[in-house]
N, CA, C and O atoms as CSV, one atom per row, in Angstrom:
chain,resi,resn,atom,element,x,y,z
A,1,UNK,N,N,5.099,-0.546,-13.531
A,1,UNK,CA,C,4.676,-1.009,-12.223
A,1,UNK,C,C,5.861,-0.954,-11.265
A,1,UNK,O,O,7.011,-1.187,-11.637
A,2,UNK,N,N,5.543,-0.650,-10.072
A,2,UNK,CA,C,6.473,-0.383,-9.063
A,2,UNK,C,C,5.980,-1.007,-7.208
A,2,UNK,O,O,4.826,-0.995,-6.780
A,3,UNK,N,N,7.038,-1.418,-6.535
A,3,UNK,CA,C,6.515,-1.055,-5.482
A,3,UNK,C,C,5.978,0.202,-4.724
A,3,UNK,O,O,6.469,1.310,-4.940
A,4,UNK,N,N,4.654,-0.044,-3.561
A,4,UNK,CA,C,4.529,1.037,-3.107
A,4,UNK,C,C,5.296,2.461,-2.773
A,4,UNK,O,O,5.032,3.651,-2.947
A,5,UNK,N,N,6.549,1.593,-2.112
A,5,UNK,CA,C,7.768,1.957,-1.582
A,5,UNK,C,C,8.516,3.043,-2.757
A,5,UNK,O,O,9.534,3.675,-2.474
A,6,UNK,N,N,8.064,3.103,-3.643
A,6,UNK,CA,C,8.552,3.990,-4.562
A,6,UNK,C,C,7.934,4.805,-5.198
A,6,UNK,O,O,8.363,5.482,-6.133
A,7,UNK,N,N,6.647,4.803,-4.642
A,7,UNK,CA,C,5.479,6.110,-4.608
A,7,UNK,C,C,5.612,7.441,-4.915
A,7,UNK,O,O,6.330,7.731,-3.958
A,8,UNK,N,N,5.476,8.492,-5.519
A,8,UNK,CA,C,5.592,9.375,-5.244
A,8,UNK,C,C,4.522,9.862,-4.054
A,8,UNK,O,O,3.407,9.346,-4.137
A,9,UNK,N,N,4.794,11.016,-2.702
A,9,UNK,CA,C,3.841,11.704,-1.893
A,9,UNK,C,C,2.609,12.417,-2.514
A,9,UNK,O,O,2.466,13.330,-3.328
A,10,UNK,N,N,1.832,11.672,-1.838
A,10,UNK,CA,C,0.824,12.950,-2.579
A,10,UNK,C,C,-0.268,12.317,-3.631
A,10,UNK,O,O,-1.495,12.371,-3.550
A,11,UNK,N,N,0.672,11.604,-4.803
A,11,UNK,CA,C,0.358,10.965,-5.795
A,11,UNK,C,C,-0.717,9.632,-5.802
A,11,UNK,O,O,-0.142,8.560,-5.608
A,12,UNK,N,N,-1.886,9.568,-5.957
A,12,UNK,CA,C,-2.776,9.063,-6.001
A,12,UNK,C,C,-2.378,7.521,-6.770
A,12,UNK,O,O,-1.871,7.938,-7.811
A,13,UNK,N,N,-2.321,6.115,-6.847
A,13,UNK,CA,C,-1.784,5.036,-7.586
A,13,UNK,C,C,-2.881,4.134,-7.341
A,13,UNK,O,O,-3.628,4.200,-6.364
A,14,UNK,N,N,-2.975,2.863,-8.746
A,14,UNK,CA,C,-3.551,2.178,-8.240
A,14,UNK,C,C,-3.197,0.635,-8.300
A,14,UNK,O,O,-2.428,0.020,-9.039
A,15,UNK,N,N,-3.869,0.298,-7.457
A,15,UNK,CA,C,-3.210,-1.211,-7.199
A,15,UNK,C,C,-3.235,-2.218,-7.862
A,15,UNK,O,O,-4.214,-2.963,-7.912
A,16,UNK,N,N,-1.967,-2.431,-8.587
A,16,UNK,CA,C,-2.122,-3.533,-9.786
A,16,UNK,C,C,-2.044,-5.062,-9.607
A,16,UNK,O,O,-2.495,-5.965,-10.312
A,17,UNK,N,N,-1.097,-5.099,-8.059
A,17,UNK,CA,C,-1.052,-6.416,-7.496
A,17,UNK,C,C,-0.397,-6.273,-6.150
A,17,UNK,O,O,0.378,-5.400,-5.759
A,18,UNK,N,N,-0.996,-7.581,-5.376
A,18,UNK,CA,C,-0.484,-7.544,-3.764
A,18,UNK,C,C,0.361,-8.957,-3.991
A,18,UNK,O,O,-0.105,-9.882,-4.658
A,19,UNK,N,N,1.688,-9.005,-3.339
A,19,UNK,CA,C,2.242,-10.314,-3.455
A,19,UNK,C,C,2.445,-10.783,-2.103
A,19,UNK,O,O,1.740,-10.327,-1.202
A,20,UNK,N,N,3.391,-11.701,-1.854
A,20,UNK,CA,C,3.233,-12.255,-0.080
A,20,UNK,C,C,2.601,-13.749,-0.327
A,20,UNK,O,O,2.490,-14.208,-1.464
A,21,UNK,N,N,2.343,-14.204,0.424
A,21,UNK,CA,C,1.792,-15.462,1.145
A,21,UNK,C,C,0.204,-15.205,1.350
A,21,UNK,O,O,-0.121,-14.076,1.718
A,22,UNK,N,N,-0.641,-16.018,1.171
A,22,UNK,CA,C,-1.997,-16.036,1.232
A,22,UNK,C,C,-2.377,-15.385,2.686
A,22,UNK,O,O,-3.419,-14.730,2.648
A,23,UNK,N,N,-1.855,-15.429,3.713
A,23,UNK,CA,C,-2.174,-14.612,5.224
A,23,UNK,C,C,-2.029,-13.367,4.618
A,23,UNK,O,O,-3.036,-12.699,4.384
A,24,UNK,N,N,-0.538,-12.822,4.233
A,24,UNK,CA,C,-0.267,-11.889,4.115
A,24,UNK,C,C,-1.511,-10.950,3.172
A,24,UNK,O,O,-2.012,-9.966,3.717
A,25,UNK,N,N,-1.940,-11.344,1.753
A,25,UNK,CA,C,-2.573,-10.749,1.343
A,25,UNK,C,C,-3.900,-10.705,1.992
A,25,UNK,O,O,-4.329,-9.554,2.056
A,26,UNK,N,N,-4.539,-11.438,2.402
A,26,UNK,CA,C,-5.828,-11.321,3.382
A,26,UNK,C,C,-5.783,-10.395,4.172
A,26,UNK,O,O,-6.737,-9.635,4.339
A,27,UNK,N,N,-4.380,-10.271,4.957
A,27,UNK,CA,C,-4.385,-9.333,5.643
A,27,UNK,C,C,-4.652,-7.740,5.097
A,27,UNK,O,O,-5.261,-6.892,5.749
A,28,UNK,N,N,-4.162,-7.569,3.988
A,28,UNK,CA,C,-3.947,-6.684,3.177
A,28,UNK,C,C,-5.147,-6.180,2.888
A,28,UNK,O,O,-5.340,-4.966,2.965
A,29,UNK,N,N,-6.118,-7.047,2.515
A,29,UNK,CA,C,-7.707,-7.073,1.777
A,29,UNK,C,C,-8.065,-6.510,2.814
A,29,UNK,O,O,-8.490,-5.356,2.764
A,30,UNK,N,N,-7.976,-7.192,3.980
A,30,UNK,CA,C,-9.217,-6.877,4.525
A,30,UNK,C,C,-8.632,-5.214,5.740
A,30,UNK,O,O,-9.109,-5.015,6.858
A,31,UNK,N,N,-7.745,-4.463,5.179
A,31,UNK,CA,C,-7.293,-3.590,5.976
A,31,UNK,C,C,-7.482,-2.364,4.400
A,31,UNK,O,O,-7.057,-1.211,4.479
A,32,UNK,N,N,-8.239,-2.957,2.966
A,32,UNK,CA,C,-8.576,-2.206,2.435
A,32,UNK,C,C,-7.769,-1.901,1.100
A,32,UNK,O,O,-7.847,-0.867,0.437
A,33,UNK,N,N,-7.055,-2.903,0.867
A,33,UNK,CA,C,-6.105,-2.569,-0.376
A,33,UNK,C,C,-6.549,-3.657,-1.391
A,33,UNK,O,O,-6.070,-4.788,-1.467
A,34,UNK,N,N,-7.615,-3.097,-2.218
A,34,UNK,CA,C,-7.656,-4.231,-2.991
A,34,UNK,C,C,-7.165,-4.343,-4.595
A,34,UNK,O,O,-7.275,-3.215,-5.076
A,35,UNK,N,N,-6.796,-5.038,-5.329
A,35,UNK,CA,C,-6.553,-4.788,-6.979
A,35,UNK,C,C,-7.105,-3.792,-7.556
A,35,UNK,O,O,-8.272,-4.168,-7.444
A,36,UNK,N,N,-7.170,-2.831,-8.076
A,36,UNK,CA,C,-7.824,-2.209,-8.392
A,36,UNK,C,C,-8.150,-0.783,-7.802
A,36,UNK,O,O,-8.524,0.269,-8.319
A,37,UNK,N,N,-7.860,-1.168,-6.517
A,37,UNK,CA,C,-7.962,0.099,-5.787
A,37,UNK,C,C,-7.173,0.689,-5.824
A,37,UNK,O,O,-6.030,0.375,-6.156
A,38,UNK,N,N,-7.823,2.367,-5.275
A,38,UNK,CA,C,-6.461,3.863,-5.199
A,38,UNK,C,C,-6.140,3.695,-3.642
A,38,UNK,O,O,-6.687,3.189,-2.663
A,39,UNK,N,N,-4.854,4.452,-3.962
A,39,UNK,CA,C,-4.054,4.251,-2.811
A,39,UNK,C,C,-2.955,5.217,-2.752
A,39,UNK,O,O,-1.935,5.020,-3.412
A,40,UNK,N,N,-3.105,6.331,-1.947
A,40,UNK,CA,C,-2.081,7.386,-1.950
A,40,UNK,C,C,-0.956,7.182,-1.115
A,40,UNK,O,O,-1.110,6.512,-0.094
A,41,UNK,N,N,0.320,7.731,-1.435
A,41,UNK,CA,C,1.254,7.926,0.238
A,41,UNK,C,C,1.105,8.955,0.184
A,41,UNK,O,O,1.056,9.774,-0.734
A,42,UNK,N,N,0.956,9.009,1.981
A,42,UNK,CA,C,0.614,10.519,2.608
A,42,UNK,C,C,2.337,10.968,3.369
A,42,UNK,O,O,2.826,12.095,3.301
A,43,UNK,N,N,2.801,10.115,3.851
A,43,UNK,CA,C,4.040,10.021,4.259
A,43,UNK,C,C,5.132,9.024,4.341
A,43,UNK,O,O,4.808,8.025,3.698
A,44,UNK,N,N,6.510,8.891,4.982
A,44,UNK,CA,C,7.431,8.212,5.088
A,44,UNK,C,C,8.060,8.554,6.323
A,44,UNK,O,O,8.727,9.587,6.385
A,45,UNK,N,N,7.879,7.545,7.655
A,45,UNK,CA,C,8.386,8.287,8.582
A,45,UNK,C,C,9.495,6.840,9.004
A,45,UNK,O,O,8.963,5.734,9.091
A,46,UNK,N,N,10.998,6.976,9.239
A,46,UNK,CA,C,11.347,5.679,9.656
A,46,UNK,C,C,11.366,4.598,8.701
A,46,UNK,O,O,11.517,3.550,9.330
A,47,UNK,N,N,11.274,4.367,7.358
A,47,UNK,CA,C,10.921,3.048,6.829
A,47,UNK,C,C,9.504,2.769,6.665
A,47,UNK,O,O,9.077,2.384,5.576
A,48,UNK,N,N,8.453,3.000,8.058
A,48,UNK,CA,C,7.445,3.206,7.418
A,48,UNK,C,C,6.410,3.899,6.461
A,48,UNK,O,O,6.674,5.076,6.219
A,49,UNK,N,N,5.168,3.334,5.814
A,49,UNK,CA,C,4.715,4.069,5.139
A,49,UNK,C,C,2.763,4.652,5.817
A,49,UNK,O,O,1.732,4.095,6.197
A,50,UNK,N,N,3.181,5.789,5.641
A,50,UNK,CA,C,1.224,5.994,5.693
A,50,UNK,C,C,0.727,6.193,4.525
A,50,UNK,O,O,1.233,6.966,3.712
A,51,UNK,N,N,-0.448,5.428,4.295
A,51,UNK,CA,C,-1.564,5.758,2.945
A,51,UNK,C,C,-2.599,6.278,3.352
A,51,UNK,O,O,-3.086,6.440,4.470
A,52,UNK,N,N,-2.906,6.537,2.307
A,52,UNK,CA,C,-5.151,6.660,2.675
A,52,UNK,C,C,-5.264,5.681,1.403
A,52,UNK,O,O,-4.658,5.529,0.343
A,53,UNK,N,N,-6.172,5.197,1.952
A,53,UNK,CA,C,-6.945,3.896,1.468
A,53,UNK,C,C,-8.424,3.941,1.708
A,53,UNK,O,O,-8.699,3.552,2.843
A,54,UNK,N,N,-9.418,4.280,1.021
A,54,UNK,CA,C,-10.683,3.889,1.241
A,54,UNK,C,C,-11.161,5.071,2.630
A,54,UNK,O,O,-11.969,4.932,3.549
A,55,UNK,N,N,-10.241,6.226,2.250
A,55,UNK,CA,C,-10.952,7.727,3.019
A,55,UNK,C,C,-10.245,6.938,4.774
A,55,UNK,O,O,-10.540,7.362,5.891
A,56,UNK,N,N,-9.496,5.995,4.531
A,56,UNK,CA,C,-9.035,6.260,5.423
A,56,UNK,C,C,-7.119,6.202,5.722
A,56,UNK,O,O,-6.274,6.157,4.828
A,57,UNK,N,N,-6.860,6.222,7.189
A,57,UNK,CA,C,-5.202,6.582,6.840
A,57,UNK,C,C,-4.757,5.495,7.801
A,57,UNK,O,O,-5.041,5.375,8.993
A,58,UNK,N,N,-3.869,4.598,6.894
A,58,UNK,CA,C,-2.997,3.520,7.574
A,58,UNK,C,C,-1.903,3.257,7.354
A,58,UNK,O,O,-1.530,2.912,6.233
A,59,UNK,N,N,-0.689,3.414,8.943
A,59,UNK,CA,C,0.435,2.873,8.906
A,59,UNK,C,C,0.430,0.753,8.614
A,59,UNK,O,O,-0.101,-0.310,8.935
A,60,UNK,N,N,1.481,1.420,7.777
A,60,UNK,CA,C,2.048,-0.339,7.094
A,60,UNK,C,C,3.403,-0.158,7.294
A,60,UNK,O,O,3.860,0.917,7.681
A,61,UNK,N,N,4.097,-1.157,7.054
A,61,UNK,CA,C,5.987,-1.460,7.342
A,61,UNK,C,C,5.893,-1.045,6.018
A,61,UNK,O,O,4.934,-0.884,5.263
A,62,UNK,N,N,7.642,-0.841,5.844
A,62,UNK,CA,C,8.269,-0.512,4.788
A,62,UNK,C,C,7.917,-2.290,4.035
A,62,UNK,O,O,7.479,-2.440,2.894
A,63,UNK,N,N,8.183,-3.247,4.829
A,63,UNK,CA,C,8.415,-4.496,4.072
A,63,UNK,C,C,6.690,-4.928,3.166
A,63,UNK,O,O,6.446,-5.208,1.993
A,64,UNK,N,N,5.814,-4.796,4.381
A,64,UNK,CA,C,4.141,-4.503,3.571
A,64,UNK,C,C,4.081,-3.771,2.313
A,64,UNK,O,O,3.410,-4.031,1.314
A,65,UNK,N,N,5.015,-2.669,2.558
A,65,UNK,CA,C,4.482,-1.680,1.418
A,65,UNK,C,C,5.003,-2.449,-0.082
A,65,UNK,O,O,4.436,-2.472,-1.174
A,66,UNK,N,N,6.202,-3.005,0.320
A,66,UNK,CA,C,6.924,-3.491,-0.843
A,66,UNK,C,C,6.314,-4.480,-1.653
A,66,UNK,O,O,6.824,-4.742,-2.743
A,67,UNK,N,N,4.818,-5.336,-1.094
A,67,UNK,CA,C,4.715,-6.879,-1.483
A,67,UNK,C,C,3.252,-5.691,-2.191
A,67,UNK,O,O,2.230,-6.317,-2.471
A,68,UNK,N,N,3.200,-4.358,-2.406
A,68,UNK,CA,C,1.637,-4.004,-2.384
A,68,UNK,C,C,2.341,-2.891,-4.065
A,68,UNK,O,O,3.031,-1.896,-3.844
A,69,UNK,N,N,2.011,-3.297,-5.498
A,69,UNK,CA,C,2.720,-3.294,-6.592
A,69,UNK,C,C,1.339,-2.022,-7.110
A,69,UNK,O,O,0.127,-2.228,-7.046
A,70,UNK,N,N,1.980,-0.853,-7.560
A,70,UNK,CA,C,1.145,-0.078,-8.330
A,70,UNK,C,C,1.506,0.523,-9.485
A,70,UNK,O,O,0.689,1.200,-10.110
């Protein structure tokens, strides 16, 4: 298990755990990252990260990506 943040591109992962503070993960849920779910990085631009999540594509911080464990 790893943080997001250490993803390989491309590479399809799935989500074994979200950590953070109870806001934080809500936030998380409900923008589509849930336990269990796949979750690709599509890129790294700056620290940040883009995924696709649920057919769709969302920028998160480098620090988000880190609390999101696959």
């Amino acid at each position: 298990m790893m943080p997001l943040t250490f993803a390989v591109i491309g590479e399809e992962n799935i989500i074994r755990k979200i950590g953070g503070k109870q806001e934080v993960r809500a936030h998380l849920e409900n923008l589509g990252f849930n336990v269990g779910g796949a979750v690709t990085v599509l890129n790294t631009i700056g620290g940040n990260v883009i995924v696709k999540v649920k057919e769709s594509r969302i920028a998160i911080s480098r620090e988000m990506a880190q609390r999101i464990i696959v």
